[in-house]
C-alpha positions as CSV (number, residue, x, y, z in Angstrom):
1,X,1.4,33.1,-22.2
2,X,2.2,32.5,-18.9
3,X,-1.6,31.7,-17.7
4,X,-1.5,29.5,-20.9
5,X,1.1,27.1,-19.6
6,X,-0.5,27.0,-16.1
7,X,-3.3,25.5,-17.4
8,X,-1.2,23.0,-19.4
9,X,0.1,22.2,-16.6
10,X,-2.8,21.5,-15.1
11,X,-4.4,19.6,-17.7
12,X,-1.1,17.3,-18.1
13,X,-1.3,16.7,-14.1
14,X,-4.9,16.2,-14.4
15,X,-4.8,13.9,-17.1
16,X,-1.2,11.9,-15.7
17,X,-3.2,11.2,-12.7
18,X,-5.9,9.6,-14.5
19,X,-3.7,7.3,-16.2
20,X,-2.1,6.4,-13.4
21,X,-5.3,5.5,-11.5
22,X,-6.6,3.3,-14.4
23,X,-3.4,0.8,-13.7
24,X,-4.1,-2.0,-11.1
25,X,-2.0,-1.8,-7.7
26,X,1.1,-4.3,-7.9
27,X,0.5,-6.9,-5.3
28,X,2.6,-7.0,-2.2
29,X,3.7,-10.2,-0.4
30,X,3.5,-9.3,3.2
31,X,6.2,-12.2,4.1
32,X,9.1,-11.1,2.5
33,X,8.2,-7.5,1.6
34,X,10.8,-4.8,4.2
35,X,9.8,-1.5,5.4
36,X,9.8,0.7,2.4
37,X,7.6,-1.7,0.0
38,X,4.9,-1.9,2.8
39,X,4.5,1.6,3.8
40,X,4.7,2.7,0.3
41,X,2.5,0.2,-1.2
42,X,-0.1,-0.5,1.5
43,X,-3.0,2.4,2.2
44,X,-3.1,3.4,5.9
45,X,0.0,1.9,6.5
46,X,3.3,3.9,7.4
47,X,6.5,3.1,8.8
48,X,5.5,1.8,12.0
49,X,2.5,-0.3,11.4
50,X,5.1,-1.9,8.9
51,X,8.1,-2.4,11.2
52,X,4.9,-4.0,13.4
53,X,3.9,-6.4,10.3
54,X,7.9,-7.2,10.1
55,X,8.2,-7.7,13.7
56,X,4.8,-9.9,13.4
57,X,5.7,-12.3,11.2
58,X,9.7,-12.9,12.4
59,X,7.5,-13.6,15.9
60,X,4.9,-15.8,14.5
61,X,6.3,-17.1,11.1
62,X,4.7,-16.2,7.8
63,X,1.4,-15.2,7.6
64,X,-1.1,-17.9,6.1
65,X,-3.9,-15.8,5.6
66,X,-4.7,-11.9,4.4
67,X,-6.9,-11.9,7.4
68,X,-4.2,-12.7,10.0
69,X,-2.9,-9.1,9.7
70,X,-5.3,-8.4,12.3
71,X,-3.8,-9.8,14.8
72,X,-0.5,-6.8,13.9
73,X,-0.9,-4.3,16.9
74,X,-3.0,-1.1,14.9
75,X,-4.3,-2.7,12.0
76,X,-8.0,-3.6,12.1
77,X,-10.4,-5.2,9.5
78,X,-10.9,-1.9,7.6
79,X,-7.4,-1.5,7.1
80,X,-6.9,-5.1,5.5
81,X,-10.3,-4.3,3.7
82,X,-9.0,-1.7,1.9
83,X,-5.9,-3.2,0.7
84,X,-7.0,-7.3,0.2
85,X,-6.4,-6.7,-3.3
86,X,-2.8,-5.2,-3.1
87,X,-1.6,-8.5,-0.5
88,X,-0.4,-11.6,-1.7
89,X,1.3,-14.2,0.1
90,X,3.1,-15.9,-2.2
């Protein structure tokens, strides 16, 4: 009995994961979004490299591009590659 719900287990995880990855990542506006939403929403990005996108954009003003990220301190071109589809602006 007891290997029989293990494996239920398993195969509800298994299967809860897939439904999960089927839905489309919510976008994130990067000018108004705070600490939390960025580092939990954005691959490759954690705490810091979001306090550096907030501190960024009270610097500079709001980004006008997806490609002006760059220009954070530690995030590259690979990092905005992999999450262009999760920014938004607006």
């Amino acid at each position: 009995m007891r290997i029989f719900r293990c494996f239920l287990l398993s195969l509800l995880l298994a299967f809860s994961s897939l439904v999960l990855a089927a839905e489309p990542p919510a976008p994130v506006n990067i000018n108004t979004a705070d600490v939390a939403t960025l580092a939990t929403s954005l691959k490759g990005v954690g705490v810091s490299k979001a306090k550096a996108i907030i501190a960024y954009r009270e610097n500079y003003g709001p980004f006008k591009s997806v490609d002006e990220l760059t220009a954070v301190k530690g995030i590259g071109e690979s990092l905005v590659k992999k999450n262009r589809e999760r920014i938004t602006l607006e």
